[in-house]
TIROSE-697590 format. One record per atom (N, C-alpha, C, O): x, y, z; residue number from 1. Coordinates in steps of 0.1 Angstrom, whole numbers, plus 5000, padded with zeros to 4 digits. Each point is the difference from the previous one (the first is absolute). Layout:
N
   east   north     up     i
      X       Y      Z   NUM
...
//
This chain:
84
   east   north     up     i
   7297    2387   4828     1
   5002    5010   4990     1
   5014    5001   4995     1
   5007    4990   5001     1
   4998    5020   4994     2
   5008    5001   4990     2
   5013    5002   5011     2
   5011    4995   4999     2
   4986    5014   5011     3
   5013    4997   5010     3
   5001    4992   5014     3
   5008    5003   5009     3
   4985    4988   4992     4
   4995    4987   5009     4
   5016    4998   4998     4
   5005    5006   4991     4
   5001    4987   5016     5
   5011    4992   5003     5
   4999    4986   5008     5
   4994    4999   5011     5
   5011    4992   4983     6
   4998    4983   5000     6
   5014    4995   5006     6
   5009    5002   4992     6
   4995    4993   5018     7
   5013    4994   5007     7
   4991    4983   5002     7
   4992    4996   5008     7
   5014    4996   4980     8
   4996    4985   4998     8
   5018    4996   5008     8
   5012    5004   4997     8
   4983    4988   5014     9
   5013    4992   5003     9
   4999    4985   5001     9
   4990    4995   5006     9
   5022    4996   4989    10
   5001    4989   5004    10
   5009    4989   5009    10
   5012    4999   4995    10
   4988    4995   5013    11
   5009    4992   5003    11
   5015    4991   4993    11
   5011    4999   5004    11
   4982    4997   4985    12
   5008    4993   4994    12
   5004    5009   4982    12
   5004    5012   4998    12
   4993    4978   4994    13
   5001    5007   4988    13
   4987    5002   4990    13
   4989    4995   5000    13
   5015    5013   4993    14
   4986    5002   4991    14
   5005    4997   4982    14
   5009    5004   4992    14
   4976    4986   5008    15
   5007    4994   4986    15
   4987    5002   4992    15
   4990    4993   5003    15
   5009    5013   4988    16
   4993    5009   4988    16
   4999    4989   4995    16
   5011    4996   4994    16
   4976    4994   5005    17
   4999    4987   4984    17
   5000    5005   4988    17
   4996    5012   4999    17
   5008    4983   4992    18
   5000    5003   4985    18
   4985    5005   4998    18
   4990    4999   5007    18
   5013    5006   4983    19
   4987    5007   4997    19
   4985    5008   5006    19
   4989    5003   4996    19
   5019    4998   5016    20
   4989    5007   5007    20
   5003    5018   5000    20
   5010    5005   4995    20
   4981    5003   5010    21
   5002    5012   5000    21
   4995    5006   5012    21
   4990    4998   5006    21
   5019    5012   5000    22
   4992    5006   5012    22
   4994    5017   4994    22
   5007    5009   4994    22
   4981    4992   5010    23
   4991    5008   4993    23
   4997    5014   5010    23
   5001    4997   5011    23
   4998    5013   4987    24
   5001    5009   5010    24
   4985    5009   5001    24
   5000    5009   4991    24
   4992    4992   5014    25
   4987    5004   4999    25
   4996    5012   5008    25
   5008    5005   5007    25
   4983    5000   4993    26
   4995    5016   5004    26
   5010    5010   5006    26
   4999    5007   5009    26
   5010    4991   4981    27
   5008    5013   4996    27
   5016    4998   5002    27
   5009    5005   4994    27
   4990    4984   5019    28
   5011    4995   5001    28
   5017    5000   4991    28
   5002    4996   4988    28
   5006    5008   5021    29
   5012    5007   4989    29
   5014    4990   5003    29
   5005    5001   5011    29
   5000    4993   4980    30
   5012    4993   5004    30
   5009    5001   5007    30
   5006    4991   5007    30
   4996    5022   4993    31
   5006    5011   5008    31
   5003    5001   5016    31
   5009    5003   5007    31
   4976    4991   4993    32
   4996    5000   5015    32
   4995    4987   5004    32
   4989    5000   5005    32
   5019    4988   4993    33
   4998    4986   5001    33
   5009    4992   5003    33
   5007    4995   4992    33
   4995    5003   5020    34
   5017    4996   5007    34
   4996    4987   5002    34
   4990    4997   5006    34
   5019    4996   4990    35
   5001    4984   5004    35
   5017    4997   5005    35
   5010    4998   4994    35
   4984    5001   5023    36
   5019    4993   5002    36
   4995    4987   5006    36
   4990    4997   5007    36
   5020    4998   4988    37
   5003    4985   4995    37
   5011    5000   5010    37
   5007    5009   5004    37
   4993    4978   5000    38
   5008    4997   5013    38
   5011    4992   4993    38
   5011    5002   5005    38
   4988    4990   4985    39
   5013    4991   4993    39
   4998    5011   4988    39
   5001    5012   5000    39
   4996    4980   4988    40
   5001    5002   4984    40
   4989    5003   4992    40
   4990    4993   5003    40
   5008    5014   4988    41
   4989    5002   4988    41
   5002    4991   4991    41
   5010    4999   4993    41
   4981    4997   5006    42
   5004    4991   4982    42
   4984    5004   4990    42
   4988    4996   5000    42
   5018    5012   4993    43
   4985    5000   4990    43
   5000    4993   4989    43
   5007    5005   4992    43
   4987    4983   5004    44
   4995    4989   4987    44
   5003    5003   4989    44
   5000    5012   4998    44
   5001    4980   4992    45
   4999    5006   4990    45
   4985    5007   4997    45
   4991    4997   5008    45
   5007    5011   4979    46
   4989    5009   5000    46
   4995    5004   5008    46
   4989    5002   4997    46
   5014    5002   5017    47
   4992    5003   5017    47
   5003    5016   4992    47
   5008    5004   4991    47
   4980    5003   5019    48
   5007    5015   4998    48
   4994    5003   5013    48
   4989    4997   5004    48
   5022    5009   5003    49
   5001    5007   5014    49
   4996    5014   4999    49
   5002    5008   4991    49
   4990    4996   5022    50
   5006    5019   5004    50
   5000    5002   5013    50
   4995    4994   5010    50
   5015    5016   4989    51
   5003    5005   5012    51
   5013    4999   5004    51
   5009    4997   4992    51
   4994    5005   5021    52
   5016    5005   5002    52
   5001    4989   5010    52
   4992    4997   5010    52
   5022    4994   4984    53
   4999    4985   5004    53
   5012    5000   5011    53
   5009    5006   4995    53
   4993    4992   5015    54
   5009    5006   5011    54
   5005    4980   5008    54
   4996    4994   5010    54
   5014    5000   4979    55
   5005    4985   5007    55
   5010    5001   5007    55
   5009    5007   4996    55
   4993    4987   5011    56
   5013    4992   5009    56
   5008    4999   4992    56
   5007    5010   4999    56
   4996    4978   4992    57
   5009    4999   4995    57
   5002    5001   4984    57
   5010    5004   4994    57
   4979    4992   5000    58
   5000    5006   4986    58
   4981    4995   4989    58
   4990    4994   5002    58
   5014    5013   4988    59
   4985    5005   4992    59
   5007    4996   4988    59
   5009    5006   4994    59
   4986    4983   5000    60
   5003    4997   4985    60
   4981    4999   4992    60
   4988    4996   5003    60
   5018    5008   4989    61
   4988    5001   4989    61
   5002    4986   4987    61
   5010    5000   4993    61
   4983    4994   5005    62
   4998    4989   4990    62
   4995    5004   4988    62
   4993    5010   4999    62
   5010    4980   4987    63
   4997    5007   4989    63
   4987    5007   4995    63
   4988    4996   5000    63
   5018    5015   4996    64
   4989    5009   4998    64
   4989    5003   5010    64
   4988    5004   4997    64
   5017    4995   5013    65
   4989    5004   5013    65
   5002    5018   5000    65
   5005    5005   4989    65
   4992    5004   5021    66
   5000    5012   4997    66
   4998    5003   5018    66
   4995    4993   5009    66
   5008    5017   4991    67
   4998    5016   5013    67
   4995    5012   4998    67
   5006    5007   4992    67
   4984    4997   5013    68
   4994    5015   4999    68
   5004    5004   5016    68
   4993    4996   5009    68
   5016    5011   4992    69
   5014    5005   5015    69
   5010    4995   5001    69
   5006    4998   4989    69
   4999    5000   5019    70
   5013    4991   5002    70
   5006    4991   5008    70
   4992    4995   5008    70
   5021    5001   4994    71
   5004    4987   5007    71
   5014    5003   5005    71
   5009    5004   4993    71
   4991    4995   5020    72
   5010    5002   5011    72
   5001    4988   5003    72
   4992    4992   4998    72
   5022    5004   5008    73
   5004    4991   5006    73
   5012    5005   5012    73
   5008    5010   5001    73
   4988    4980   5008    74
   5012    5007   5011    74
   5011    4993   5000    74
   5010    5005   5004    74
   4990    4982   4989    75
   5011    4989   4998    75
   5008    5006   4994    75
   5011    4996   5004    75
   4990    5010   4990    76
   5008    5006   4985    76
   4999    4992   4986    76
   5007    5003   4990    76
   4988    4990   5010    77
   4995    4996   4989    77
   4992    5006   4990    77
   4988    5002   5003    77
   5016    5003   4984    78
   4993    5008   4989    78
   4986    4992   4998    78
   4998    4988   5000    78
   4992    5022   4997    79
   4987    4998   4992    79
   5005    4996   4989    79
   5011    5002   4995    79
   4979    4992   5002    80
   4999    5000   4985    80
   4998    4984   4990    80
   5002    4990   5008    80
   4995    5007   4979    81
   4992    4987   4999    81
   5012    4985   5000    81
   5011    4998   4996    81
   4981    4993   5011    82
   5009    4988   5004    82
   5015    4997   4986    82
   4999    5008   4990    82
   5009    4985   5010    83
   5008    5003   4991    83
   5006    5012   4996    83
   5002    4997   4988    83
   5001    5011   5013    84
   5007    5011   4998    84
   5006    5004   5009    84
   5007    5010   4999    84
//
C-alpha cells in the first residue's frame, strides 16, 4: 500500500541500463523506497529511477535519465548527471 516501506540492498553497485524504467505499483510511494548500494549508482542514459538512493561512494545520472526522490552519497561526491 501507499505506506509499505521497501529497504532494497546491494553488495556491490547498482547500475540502471539505459532506457529502462523502475515502475512503482499498488500504491507504492518513492518516498518509501530505499535502495543502499554498497559502492555506486549509475543510472543510463533515458533510465528513470525512484526512490531514495542511499551509495557509498557516489550516484551519477546519465543523459537525460531522471529521479522521482533522491541521491545520497557517503563519499562526498555530488549527485547529479555524468559530465557536469
Amino acid at each position: 500500500g501507499a505506506d509499505d516501506v521497501f529497504i532494497l540492498q546491494t553488495r556491490g553497485s547498482l547500475m540502471k541500463a539505459t532506457s529502462t524504467k523502475v515502475i512503482l505499483e499498488g500504491g507504492a510511494q518513492a518516498k518509501n523506497i530505499f535502495w543502499q548500494v554498497a559502492d555506486k549508482v549509475s543510472v543510463g542514459d533515458f533510465a528513470v529511477m525512484q526512490g531514495i538512493l542511499l551509495a557509498k561512494t557516489s550516484v551519477v545520472f546519465e543523459t537525460s535519465s531522471s529521479l522521482t526522490g533522491r541521491g545520497e552519497s557517503l563519499g562526498g561526491r555530488e549527485c547529479g548527471h555524468a559530465g557536469h
